[in-house]
N, C-alpha and C positions, 0 to 999 in steps of 0.2 A: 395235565390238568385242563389244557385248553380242546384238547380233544374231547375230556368227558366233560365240557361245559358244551359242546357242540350236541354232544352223544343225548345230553337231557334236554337242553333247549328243543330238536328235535323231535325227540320222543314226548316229550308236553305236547308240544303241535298237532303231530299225528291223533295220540289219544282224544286233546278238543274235539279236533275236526273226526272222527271216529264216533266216536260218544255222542255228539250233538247230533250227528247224521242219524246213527242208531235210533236216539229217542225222538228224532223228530220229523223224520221220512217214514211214508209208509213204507213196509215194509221189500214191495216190488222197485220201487223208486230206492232204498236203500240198498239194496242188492247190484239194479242197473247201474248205480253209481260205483259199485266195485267193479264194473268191468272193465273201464280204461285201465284201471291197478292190475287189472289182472293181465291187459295187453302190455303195457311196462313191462312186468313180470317177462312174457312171454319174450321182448324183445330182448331182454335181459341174458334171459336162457336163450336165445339165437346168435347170441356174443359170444357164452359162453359156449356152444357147438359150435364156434367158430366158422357160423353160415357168413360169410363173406357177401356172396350175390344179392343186392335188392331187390330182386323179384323173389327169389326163395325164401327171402324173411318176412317181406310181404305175404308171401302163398304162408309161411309159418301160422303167422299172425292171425292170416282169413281163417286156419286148422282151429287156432285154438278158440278164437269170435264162433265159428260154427259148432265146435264144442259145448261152447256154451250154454249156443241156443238150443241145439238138439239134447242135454241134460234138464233145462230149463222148461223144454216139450215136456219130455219124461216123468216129470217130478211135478209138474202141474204149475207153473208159473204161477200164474195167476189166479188160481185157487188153490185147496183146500193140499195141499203137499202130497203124492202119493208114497207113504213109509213104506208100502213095500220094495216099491221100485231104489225109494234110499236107500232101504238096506240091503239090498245084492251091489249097487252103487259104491257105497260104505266097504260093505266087506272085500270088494275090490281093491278099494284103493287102500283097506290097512294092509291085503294080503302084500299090495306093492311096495308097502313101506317096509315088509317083513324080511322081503325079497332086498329092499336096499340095505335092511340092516346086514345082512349075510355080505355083500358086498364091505363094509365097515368093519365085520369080523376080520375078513380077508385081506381085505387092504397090506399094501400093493397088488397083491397077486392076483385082483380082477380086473386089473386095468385095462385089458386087452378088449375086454366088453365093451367099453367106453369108448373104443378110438373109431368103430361104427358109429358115424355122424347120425344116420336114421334113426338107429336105437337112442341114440342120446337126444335127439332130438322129440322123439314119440314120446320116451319115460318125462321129460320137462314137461310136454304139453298136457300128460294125461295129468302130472302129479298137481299143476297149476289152473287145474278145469277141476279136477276134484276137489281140490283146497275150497272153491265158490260152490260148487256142489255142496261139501259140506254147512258151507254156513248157509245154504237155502231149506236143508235140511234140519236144523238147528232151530233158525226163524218160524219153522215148520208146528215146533213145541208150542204147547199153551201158555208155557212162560217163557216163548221162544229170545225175547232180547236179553231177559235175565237171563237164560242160560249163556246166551252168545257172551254176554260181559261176565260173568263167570269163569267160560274156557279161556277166553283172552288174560283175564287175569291169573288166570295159573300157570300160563305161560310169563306172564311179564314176572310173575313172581319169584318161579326158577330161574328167567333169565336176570334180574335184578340180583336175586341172594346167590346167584351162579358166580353173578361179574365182583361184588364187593365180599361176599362169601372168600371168593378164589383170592384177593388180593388182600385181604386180613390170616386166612389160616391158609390158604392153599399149601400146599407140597407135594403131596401125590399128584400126577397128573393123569387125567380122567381116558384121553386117547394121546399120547405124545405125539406120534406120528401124521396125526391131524388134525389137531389144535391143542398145543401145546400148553397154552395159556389157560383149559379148563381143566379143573383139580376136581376128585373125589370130594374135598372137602366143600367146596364150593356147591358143587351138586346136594349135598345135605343140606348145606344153608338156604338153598333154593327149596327146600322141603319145606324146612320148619317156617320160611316166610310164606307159606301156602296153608300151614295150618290156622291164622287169623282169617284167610278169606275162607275156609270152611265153616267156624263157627258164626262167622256174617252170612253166609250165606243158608247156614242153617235155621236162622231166625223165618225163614222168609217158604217153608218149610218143615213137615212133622219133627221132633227133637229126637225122635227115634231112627232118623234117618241119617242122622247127622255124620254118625261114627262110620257106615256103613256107603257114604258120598265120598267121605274123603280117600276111604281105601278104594271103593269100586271107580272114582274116577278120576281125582288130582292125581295118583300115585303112578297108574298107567299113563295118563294124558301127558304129565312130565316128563317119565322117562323116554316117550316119544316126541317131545320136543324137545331134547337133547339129542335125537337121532336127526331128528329131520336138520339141526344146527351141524351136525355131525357130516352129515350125508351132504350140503352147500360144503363145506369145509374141504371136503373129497373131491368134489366137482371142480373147484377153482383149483386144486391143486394138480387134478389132469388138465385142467386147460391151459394150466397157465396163469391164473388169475388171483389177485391178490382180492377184490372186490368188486362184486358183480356189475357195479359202475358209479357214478362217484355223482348220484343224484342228490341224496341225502347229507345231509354233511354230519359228518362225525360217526355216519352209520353205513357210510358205503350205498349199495342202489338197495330197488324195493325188494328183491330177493332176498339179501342180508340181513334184511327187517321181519321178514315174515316166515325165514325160514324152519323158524320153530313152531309155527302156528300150520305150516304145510303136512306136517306129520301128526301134529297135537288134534290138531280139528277132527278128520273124517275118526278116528278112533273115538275123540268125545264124542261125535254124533252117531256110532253105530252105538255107543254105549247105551248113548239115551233111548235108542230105539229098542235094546236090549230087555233094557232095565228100567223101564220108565221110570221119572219120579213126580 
């Protein structure tokens, strides 16, 4: 109980300071302010490739800061977004989440992959450059912050009816072998509390669109933020690590927090560029 008083105090926090920032920074200034999170991130993932040396986390660190900036070039900072360039962007980085899911199918048996510190170290920086990627692409939209507090929220939803879903009906369990504690059932509960932010979000939007939002994007965007939770879960269990660090309290580090939204995003934002709405 004391844990999940920690786990919501928390998570109230982050969303304030999230949401406030969102609606009241312009839009380049609320972007710049996600990249300290995203060098956490990154120092996070240099733990967990167990880069030891402080010049090499530091040189880490400079990869994924230049990442940024050179995504940031590409996409047009500070003007007008360029969506083509997002979406070869996009489609990259859902191909690489496609490519970790195959890893999670397999599980154990790819683990040999991972004991190459470079490779493990390259897939962290590109997955945590594209995450920001994505949401500059997102912000990119006409109704760029509504959409962004949209995708977040059907991640918090799955992840919400995933955690109390799983601890009221759970019994099947969803991966055993890599996080035992989430169930099938739980994952459904995370559905059905995704279909109230559909019909809110359909008001703000044609009504005709509404049926056709929730399958074309909560349903994929979910099940990929169950992966990308899935795929941290896998990482800490090759490194060694119970949680990516013990910044957050009751949540573990920034990793732990956004690892469902690492996988969830670039997929919503190739969608959008898909499928406009």
């Amino acid at each position: 109980m004391r844990l999940l008083k920690h786990r919501l105090w928390t998570a109230a926090i982050i969303v304030t300071v999230f949401s406030t920032a969102l609606h009241t920074l312009p839009e380049q200034y609320f972007l710049a302010s996600l990249v300290p999170v995203v060098l956490v991130a990154g120092w996070e993932w240099s733990n967990l490739a167990r880069i030891t040396n402080t010049h090499l986390q530091v040189g880490f660190l400079l990869l994924i800061f230049l990442l940024v900036c050179l995504i940031g070039c590409v996409l047009n900072f500070f003007g007008t977004v360029d969506f083509s360039a997002g979406k070869i962007i996009l489609i990259f980085a859902v191909l690489l989440w496609c490519l970790n899911l195959i890893f999670l199918k397999r599980y154990p048996s790819g683990i040999a992959f991972w004991s190459n510190q470079f490779v493990f170290s390259l897939v962290g920086a590109l997955i945590i450059v594209f995450t920001w990627a994505s949401i500059l692409v997102i912000l990119g939209h006409a109704e760029g912050r509504l959409m962004l507090m949209f995708s977040i929220l059907i991640v918090v939803a799955a992840d919400a009816g995933g955690y109390f879903g799983g601890k009221l009906f759970g019994n099947r369990q969803l991966s055993p072998s890599l996080s035992p504690g989430k169930t099938k059932e739980g994952f459904a509960c995370g559905l059905i509390c995704q279909m109230p932010i559909a019909v809110i979000f359909g008001y703000f939007f044609p009504k005709s669109q509404l049926i056709e939002t929730f399958i074309l994007l909560i349903i994929p965007v979910a099940l990929f933020s169950v992966v990308g939770d899935l795929f941290e879960s896998m990482i800490k269990r090759i490194s060694g690590f119970k949680d990516s660090s013990n910044l957050l309290p009751g949540h573990g580090g920034v990793l732990d927090r956004i690892d469902g939204y690492m996988a969830a995003l670039p997929l919503f934002g190739l969608l959008l560029l898909l499928r406009p709405l």
